[in-house]
C-alpha positions in Angstrom: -29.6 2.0 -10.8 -28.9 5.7 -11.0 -27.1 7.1 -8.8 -28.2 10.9 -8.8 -25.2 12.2 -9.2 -24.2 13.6 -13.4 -20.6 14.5 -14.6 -20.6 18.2 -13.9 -21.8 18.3 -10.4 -19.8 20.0 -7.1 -19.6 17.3 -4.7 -18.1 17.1 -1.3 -16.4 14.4 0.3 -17.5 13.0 3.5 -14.9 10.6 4.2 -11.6 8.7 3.6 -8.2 11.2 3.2 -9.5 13.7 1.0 -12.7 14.6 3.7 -14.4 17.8 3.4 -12.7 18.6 -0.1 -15.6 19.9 -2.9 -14.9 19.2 -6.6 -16.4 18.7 -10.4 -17.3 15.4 -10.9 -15.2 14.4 -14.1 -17.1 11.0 -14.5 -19.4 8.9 -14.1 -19.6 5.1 -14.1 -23.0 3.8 -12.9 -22.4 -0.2 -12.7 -19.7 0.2 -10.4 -21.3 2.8 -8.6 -17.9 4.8 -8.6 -17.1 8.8 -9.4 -14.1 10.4 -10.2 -13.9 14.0 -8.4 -11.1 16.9 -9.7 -8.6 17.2 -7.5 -9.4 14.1 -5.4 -8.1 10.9 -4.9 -4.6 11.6 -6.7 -3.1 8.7 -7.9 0.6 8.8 -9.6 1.4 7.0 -12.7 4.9 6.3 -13.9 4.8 6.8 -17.6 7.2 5.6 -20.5 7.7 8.7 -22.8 5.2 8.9 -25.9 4.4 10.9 -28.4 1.3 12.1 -25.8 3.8 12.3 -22.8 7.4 12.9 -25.0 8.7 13.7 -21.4 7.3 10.4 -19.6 8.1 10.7 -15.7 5.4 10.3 -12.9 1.9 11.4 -14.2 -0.8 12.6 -11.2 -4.6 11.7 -12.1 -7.7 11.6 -10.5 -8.7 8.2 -9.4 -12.1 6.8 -8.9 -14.1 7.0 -5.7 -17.1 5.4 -4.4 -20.4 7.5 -4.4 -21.3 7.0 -1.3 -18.0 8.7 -0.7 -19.4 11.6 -2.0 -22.8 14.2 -1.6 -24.1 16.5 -4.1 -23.7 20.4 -2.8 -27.1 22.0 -3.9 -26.2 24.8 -6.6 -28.9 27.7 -4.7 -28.3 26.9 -1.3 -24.6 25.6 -1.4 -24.7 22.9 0.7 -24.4 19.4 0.7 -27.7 18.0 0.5 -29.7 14.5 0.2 -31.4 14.2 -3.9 -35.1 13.6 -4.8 -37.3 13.4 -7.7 -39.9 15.0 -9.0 -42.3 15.3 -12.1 -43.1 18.3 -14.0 -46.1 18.9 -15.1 -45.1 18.2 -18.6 -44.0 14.7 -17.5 -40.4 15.2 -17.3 -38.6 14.2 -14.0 -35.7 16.3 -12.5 -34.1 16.4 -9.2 -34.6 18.3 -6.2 -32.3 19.5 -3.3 -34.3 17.6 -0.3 -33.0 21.1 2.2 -34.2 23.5 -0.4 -36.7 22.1 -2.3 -34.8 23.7 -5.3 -34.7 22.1 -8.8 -31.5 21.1 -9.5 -31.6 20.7 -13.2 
């Protein structure tokens, strides 16, 4: 199933604690239908010191969120919008902003 929504996008949250809060998607991952959003969903992680982390301590990263969590803001009119499809005339399909009517990509 895809889900419409590519690592790169702006999204905006529509519910939970971090509500009305846009970010980059960061990742994708499609069978579990979840997202991970920068600067959303902050989980800590206490860390034993490695070579990676020499200092160890308590680590923030972004968690995972589900996509219905989320809604693609359209890049021309910058706003959250519903996704369609369409075909090209040379047979390739791309997204559209259902407000706008805009190719996405």
């Amino acid at each position: 199933m895809s889900l419409g929504i590519k690592k790169g996008d702006t999204v905006l949250v529509l519910w939970g604690k971090d509500k009305d809060k846009k970010g980059r998607v960061l990742a994708v991952m499609p069978k579990k239908e979840r997202v991970i959003v920068e600067g959303v969903n902050i989980l800590k992680k206490h860390q034993k010191p490695t070579r990676k982390y020499p200092q160890g301590g308590i680590i923030e990263k972004e968690g995972p969120i589900p996509r219905a969590k989320v809604m693609l803001v359209c890049p021309k009119c910058d706003k959250p919008a519903r996704i369609g499809a369409r075909v090209l005339e040379d047979g390739k399909k791309v997204r559209v902003c259902k407000k706008c009517k805009e190719v996405i990509d």
